[in-house]
GUTIGU-51290 format. One line per 8 residues: their letters; for each residue x, y, z of N, C-alpha, C. Coordinates in Angstrom, 3 decimals. Atoms other than C-alpha are relative to their C-alpha. Layout:
a> X Y Z X Y Z X Y Z | ... $
This chain:
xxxxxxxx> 1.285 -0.606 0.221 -1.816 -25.323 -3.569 0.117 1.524 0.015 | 0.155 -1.465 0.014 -1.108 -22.024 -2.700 -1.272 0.927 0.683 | 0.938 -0.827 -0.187 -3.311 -18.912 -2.189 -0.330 1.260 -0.678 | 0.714 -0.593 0.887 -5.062 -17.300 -4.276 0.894 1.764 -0.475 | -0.638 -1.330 -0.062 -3.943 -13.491 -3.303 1.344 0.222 -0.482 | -1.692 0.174 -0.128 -0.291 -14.251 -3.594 0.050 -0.079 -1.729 | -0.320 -0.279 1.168 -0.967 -14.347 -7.450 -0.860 1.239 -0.659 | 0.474 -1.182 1.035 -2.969 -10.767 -8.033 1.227 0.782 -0.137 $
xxxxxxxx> -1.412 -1.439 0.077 -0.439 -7.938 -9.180 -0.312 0.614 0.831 | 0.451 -1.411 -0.724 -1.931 -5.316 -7.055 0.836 -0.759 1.356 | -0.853 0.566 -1.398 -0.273 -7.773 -3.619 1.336 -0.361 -0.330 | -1.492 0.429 0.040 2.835 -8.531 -5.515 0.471 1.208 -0.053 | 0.104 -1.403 0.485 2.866 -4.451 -6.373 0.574 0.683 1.449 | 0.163 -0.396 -2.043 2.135 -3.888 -2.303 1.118 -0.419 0.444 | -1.253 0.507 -0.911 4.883 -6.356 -1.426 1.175 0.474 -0.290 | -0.834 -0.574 0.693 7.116 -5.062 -3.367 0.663 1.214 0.769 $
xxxxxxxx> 0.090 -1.254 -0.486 6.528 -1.517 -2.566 0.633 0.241 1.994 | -0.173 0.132 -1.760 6.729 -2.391 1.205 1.167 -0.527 0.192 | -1.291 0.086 -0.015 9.978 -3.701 0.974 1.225 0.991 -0.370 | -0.855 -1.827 -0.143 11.603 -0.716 -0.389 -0.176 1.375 0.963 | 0.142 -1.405 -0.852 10.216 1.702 1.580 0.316 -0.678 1.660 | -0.424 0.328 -1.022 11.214 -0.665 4.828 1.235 0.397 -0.017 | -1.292 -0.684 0.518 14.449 -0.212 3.462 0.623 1.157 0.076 | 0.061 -1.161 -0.637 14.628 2.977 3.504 -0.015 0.863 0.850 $
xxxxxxxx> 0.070 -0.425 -1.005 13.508 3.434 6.551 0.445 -0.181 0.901 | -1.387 0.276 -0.657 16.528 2.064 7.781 0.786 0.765 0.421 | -1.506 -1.085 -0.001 18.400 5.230 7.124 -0.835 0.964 0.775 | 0.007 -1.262 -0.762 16.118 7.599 9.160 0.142 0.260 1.095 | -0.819 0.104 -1.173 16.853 8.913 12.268 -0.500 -0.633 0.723 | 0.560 0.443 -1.052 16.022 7.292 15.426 -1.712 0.532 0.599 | 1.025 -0.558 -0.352 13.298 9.834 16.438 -1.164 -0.020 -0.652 | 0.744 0.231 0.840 11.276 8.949 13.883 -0.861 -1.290 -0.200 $
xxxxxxxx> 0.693 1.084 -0.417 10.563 5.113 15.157 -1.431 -0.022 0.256 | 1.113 0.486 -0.669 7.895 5.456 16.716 -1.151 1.382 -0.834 | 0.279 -1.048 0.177 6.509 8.411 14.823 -0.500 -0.517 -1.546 | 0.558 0.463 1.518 6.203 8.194 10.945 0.785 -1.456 -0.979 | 0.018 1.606 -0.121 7.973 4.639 10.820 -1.194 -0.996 0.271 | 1.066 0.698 -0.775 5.595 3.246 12.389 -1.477 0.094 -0.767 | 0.970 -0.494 0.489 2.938 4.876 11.222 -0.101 -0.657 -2.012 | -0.169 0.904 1.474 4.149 4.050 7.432 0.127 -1.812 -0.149 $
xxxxxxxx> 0.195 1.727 0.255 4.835 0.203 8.135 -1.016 -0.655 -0.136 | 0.745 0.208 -0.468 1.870 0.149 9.467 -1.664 0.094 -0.523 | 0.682 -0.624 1.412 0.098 1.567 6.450 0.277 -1.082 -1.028 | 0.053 1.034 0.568 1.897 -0.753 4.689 -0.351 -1.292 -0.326 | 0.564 1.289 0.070 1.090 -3.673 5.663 -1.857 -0.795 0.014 | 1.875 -0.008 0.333 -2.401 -3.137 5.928 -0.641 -0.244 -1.646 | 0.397 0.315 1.697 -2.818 -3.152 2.060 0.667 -1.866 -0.199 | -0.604 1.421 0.328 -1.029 -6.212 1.811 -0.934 -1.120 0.968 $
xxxxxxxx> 0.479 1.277 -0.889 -3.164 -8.041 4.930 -1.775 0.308 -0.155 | 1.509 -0.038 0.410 -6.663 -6.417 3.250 -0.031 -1.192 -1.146 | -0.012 1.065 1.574 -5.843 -8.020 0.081 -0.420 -1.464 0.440 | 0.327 1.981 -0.031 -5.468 -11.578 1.329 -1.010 0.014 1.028 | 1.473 -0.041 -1.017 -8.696 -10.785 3.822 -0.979 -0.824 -1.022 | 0.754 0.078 0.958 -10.445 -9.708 1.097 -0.094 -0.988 -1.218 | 0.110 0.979 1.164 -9.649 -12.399 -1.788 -0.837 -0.971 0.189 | 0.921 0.878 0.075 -11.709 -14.796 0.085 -1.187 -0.151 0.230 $
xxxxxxxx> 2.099 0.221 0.028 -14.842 -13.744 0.724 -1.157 -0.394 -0.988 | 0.916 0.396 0.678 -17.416 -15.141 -0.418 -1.104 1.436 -1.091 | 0.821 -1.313 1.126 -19.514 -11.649 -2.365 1.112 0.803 -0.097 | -0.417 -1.415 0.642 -18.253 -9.069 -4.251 -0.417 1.397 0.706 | 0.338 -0.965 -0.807 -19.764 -6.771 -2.175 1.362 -0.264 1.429 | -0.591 0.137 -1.462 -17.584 -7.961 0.761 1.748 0.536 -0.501 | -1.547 0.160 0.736 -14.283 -8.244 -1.351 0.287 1.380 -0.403 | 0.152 -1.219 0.221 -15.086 -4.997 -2.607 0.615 1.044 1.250 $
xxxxxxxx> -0.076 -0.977 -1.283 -15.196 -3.433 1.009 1.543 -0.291 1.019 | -1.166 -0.211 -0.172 -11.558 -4.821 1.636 1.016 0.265 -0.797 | -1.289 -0.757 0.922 -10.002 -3.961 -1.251 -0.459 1.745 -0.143 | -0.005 -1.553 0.014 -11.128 -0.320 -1.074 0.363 0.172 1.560 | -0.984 -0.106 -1.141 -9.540 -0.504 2.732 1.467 -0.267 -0.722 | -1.658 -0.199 0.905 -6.138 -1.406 0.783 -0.029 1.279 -0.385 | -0.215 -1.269 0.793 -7.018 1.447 -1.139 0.341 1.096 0.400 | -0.065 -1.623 -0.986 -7.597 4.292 1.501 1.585 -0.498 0.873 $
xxxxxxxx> -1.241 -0.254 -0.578 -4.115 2.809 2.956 0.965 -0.034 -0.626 | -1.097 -1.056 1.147 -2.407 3.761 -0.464 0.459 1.685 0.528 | 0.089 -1.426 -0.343 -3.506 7.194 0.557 0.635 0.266 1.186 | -0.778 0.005 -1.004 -1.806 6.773 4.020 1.257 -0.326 -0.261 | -1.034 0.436 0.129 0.835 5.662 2.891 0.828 1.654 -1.112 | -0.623 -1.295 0.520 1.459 9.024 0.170 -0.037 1.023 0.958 | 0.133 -0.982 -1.227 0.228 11.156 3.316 1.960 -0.003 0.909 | -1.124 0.270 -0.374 3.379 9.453 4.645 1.037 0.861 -0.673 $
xxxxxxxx> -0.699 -0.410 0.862 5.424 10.147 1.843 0.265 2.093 -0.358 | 0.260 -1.165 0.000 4.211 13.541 1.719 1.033 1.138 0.790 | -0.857 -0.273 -1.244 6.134 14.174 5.570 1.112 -0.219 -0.082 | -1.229 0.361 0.206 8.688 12.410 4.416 1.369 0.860 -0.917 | -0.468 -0.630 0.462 9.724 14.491 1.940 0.144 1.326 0.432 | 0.349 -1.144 -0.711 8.915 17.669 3.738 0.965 0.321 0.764 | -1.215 -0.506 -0.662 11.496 16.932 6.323 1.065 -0.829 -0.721 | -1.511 0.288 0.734 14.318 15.939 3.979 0.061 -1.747 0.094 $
xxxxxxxx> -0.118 1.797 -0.460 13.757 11.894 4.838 0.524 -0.322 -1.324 | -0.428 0.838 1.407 13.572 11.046 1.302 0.262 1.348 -1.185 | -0.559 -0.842 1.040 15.012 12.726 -2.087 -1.659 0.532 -0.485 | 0.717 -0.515 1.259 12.406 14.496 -4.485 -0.245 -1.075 -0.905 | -0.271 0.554 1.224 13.297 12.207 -7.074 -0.520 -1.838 0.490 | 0.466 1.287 -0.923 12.426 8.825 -4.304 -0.990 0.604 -0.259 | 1.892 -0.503 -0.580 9.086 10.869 -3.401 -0.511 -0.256 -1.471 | 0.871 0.057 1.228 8.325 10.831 -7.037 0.242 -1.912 -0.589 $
xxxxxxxx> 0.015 1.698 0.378 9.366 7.061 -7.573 -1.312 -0.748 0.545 | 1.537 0.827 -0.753 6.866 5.969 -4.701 -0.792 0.673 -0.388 | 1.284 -0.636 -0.569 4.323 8.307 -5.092 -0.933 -0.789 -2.348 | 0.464 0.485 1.910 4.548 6.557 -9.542 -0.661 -1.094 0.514 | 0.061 1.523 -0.586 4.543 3.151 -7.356 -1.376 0.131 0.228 | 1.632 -0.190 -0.722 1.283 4.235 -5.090 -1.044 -0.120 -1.224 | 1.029 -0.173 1.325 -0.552 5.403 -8.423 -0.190 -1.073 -0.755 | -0.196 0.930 0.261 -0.084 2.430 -9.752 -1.064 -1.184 0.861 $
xxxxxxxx> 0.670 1.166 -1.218 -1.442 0.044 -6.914 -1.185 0.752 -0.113 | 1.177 -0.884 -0.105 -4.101 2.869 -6.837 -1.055 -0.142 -1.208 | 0.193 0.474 0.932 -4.931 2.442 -10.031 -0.552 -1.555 -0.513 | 0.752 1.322 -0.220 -5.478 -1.216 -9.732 -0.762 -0.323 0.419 | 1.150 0.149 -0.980 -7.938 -0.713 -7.002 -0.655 0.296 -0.636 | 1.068 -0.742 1.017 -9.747 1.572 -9.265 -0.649 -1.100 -0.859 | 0.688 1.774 1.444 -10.219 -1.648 -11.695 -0.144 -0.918 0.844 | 0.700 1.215 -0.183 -11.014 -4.188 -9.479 -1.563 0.613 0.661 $
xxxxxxx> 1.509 -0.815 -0.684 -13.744 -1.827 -7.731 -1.003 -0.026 -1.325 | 0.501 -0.311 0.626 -14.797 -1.392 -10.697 -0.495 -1.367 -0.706 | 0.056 1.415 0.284 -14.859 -5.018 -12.066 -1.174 -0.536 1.129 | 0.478 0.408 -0.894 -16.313 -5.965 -8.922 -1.707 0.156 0.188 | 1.220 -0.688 -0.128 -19.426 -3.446 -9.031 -0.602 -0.270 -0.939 | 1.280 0.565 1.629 -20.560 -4.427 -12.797 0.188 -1.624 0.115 | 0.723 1.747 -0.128 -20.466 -8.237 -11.949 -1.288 -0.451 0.410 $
């Protein structure tokens, strides 16, 4: 049977995304655990555990109000990215991979908000 969420793009996009940048965050230093690790996983996974909140509510109004929480933790998540690059964590050329990735997922929100509000 399945579940529903597990087939929009925008959560396969998220899962995705959240797996590389775990990855990643393999290689930084220690001092950084508990700091903007944390803080980014934690970002991450939130988009990914609005999504499947939100897929089942019953109104569009409701579904609405967790997929624009995914959304604002795109933006936590480039805030991340932002630091990351700042202190040398990730390349230039990474920061601009995720930050294509984010826009993207971001972008999707934009259209289902929008889908959502003219139904």
């Amino acid at each position: 049977m399945g579940f529903n969420f597990q087939d929009f793009q925008v959560y396969k996009d998220a899962r995705q995304l959240r797996i590389e940048l775990n990855q990643i965050t393999k290689a930084w230093p220690r001092e950084e655990k508990y700091v903007l690790i944390d803080q980014l996983k934690r970002a991450l996974l939130s988009v990914m555990l609005q999504i499947a909140e939100g897929s089942n509510r019953k109104t569009d109004k409701d579904k609405a109000l967790f997929f624009n929480r995914s959304h604002t933790s795109i933006d936590e998540i480039v805030a991340c990215l932002d630091a990351a690059v700042d202190d040398n964590l990730i390349t230039k050329d990474q920061y601009a991979d995720f930050y294509k990735k984010c826009e993207n997922i971001a972008k999707q929100f934009r259209g289902l908000a929008k889908y959502l509000n003219n139904r």
